[in-house]
C-alpha positions in Angstrom: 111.4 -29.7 10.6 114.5 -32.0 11.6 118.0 -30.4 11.5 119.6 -31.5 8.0 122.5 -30.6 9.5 122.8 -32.7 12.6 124.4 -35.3 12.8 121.9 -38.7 12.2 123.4 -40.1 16.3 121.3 -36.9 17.2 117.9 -37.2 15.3 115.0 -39.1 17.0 113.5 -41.7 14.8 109.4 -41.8 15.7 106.9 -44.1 13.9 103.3 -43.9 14.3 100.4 -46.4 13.4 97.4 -46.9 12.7 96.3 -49.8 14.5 92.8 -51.8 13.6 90.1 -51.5 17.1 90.4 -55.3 18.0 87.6 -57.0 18.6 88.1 -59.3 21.8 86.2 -61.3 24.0 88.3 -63.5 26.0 91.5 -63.1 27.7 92.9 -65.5 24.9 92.0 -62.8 22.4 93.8 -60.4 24.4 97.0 -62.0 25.4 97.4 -62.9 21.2 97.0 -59.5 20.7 99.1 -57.5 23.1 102.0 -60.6 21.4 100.9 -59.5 18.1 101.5 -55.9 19.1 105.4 -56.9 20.8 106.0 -58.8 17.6 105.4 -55.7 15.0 107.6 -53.7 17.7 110.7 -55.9 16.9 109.9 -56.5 13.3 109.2 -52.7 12.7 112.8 -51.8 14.6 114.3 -54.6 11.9 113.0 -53.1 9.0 113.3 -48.8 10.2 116.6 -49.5 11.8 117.1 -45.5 12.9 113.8 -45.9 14.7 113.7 -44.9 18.6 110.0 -44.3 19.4 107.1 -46.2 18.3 103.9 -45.2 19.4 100.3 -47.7 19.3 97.0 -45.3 20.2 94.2 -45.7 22.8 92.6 -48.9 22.6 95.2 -51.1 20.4 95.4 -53.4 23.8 92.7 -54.5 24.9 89.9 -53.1 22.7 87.0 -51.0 23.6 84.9 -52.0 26.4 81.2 -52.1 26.1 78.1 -52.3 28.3 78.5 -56.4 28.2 82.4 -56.1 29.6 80.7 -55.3 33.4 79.3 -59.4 33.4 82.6 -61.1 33.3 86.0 -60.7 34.9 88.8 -58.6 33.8 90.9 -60.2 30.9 94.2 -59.4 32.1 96.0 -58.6 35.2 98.1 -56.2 36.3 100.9 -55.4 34.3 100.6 -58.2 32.0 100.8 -56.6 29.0 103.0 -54.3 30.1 105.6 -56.7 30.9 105.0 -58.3 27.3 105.7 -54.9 25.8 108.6 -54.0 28.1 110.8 -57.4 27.1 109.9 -56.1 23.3 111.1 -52.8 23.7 114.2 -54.5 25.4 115.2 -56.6 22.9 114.3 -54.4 19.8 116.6 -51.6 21.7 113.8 -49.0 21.3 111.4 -46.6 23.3 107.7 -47.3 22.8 103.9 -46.0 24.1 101.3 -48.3 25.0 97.6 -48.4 25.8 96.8 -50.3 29.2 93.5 -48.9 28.4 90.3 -51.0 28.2 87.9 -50.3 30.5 85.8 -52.7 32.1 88.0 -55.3 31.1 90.6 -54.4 32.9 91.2 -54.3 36.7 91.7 -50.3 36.6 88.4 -48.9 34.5 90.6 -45.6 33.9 92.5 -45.2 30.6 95.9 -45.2 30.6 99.1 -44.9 28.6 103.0 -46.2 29.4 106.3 -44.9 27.7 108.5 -47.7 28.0 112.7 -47.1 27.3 114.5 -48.9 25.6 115.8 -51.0 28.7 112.6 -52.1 29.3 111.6 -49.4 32.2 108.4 -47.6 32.4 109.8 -44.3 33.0 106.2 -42.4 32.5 102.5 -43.3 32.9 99.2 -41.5 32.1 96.3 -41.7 33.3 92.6 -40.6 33.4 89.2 -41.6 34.4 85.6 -41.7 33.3 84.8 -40.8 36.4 87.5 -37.5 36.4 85.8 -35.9 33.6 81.9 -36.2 35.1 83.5 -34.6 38.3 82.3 -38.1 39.8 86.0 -39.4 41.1 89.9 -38.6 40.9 90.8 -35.8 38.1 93.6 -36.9 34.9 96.8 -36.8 35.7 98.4 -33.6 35.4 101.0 -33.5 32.2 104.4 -34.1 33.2 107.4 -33.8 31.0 110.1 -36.7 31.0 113.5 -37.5 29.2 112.7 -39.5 26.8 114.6 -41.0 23.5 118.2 -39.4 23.3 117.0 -36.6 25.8 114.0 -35.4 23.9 111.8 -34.0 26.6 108.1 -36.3 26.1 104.8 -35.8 27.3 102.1 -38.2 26.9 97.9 -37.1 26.1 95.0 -39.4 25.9 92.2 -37.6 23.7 91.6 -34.6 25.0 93.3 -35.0 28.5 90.8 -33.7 29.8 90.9 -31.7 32.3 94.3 -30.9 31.6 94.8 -30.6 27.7 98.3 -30.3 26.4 97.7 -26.7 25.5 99.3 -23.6 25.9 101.9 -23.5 28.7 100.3 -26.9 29.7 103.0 -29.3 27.8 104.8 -28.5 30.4 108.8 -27.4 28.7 107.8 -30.8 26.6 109.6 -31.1 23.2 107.5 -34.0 22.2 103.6 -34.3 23.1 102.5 -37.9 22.2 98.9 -37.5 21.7 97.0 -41.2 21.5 93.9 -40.9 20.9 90.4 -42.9 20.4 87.9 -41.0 20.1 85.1 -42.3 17.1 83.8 -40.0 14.7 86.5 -37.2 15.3 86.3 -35.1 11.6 89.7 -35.9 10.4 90.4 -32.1 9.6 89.7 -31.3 12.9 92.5 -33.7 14.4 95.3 -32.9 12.2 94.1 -29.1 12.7 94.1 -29.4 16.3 97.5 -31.2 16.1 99.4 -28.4 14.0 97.9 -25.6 16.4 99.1 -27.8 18.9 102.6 -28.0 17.8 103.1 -24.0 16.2 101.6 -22.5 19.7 104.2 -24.5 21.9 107.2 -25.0 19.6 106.9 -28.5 19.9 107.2 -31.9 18.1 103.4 -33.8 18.5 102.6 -37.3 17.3 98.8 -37.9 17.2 98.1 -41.3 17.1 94.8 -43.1 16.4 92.4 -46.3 15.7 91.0 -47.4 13.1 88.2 -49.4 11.5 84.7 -49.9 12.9 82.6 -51.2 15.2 79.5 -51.5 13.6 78.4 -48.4 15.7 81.0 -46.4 15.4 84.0 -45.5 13.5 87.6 -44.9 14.0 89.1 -42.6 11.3 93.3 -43.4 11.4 95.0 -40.5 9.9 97.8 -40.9 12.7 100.2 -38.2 12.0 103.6 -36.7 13.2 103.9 -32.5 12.9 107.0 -30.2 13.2 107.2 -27.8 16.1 106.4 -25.5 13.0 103.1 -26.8 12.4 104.4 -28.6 9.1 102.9 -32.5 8.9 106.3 -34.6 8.5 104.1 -37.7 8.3 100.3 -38.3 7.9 98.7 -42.0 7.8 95.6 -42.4 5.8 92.6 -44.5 6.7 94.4 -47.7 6.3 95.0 -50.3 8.8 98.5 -51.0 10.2 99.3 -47.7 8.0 102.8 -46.1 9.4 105.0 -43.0 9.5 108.1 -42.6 10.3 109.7 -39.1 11.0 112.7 -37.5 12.4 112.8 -35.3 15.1 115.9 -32.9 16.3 116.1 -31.8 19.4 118.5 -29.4 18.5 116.5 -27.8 16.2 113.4 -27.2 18.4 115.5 -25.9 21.2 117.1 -23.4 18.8 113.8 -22.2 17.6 112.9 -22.0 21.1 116.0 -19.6 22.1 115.6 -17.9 18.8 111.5 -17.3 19.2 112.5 -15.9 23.2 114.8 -13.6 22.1 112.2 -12.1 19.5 109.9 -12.0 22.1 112.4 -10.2 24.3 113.5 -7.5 22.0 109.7 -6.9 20.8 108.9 -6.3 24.7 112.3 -4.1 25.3 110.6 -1.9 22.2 107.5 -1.9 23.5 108.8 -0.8 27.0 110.9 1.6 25.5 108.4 3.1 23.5 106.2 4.0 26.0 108.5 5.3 28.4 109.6 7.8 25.5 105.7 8.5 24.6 105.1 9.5 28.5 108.0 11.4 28.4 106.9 13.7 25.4 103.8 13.9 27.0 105.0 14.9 30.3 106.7 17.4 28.4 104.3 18.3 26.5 102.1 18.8 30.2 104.8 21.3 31.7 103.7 24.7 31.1 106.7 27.4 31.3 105.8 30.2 33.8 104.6 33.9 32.7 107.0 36.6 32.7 105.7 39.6 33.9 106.9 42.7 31.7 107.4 45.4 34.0 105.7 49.3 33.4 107.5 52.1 34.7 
C-alpha cells in the first residue's frame, strides 16, 4: 500500500482504464480513434493532476483483427499512432502505455505494447507473436525492467506473455508489472486472482489492464485493476466502459518491504543452517562411543 508518510513529490500517480474494443474498418476509423485516445490522455492529466502513468490495454488502437483484415491493406503505418500518443504524453507532462497491437491491420501482425515518458520518448517496447506461441516464428520478448515514472522500475506484459510470463523471478527486479491484456472470456476472478498472486509472490506493484464490451462473438470483461505489492486491490474497474482507477504507488515503500522481506529470509536461513549444524553435532556425539577400560585381575 503507498507510503502515507512520503512525501506526495515521491508517490507515482497510475490510472487505468477500461477502454470499449473499437470497431474499425478503415484507416479513417483508426486515425479518429488513436486522436480520441491522445485527447482523454491530456483531458485525464487535467482533471487527476498527480497523475504520472496512464495505461490503455491490448486492442484500444486499432481494434481486433479478424479473418476479413488479411483482404485489405494495413490501416496505419509505422509509428503513426505512436507519434500521435508520444506529442500527448508530451504536452500532458505524463508517462503512458499504448497498444500498437492489431494484427492484420497493421504492418507488424505481432502484438505489441510502448511506454512512452513524459518527453515524448519510447523508452520500452513489447512485443510478441502469434507465430511465437505455436513455436511457428520468433519467441516474445523477454521481460526487461526499465526506469520508469520518478524511477519506479516498470515492466510491461501482454496477456499471458507467453512464453515468458511475468512470474516468479521473471519480472525481472521490476517494481511495477503493467499487465495489458485482451484476452475474451477470461473469468473475472481469475484475473484479479492472478493479478494479486502476481503482486504478493514478487513484492511488486501490477496494473492489469483490459477491454471491454463485445463483439458479437466474444466478450471483453473490463475489471482493469491496480494491486499493492501486498496483494491488496488499491483500485478495481467494473464492467463499465471508459471506467478508471487511479492509485498511488511508493517506491519507497516497496523497496522497504523488499529489504525488510530479505532480511527475514536471511535470518530464517542463518537458523536453519544453524540448526542443523548443531543437530549433526549432537548426533556426531551421540555416534562416538568412549573406549572399554579393561579392569585388571591380579
Amino acid at each position: 500500500m503507498p507510503d502515507r508518510s512520503a512525501r506526495d513529490d515521491a508517490l507515482v500517480g497510475i490510472a487505468v482504464m477500461n477502454y470499449p474494443v473499437p470497431d474499425l474498418y478503415c484507416a479513417g476509423d483508426v486515425r479518429q480513434n488513436y486522436l480520441k485516445i491522445a485527447d482523454m490522455v491530456v483531458g485525464i492529466k487535467q482533471g487527476l493532476p498527480g497523475l504520472d502513468l496512464i495505461v490503455f490495454p491490448e486492442y484500444s488502437t486499432h481494434g481486433v483483427a479478424d479473418s476479413q483484415d488479411d483482404i485489405g491493406p494495413p490501416l496505419t503505418a509505422p509509428g503513426e499512432e505512436t507519434a500521435v500518443f508520444a506529442a500527448a504524453c508530451r504536452a500532458a507532462g505524463v508517462w503512458g502505455v499504448f497498444s500498437t497491437t492489431g494484427g492484420c491491420c497493421r504492418p507488424d501482425p505481432g502484438n505489441a505494447v510502448v511506454l512512452i515518458d513524459d518527453r515524448g520518448e519510447v523508452v520500452h517496447r513489447h512485443r510478441h507473436t502469434l507465430a511465437g506461441l505455436t513455436g511457428g516464428g520468433p519467441p516474445a520478448d523477454p521481460p526487461r525492467a526499465v526506469d520508469g515514472p520518478k524511477g519506479l522500475r516498470t515492466t510491461l506484459a501482454i496477456c499471458d506473455g507467453a512464453p515468458h510470463p511475468p512470474s516468479g523471478c521473471q519480472v525481472c527486479g521490476a517494481e511495477l508489472v503493467v499487465r495489458c491484456q485482451g484476452s475474451p472470456d477470461v473469468p473475472v476472478d481469475d484475473q484479479i486472482s492472478a493479478a494479486r498472486a502476481m503482486a504478493w509472490m514478487n513484492l511488486c506493484y501490477v496494473a492489469t489492464v483490459n477491454t471491454v464490451g463485445s463483439d458479437g462473438e466474444h466478450t471483453w470483461a473490463g475489471h482493469s485493476a491496480i494491486v499493492g505489492f501486498d496483494g491488496t486491490v488499491l483500485g478495481r474497474c467494473g464492467d463499465e466502459e471508459y471506467g478508471l482507477q487511479y492509485a498511488r504507488l511508493s517506491p519507497v515503500a516497496v523497496r522497504a518491504a523488499r529489504a525488510a522481506r530479505l532480511r527475514q529470509e536471511w535470518a530464517l536461513r542463518g537458523a536453519i543452517s544453524g540448526l542443523a549444524g548443531s543437530t549433526a553435532g549432537e548426533h556426531g556425539r551421540r555416534g562416538r562411543r568412549r573406549p572399554r577400560q579393561t579392569v585388571g585381575t591380579g
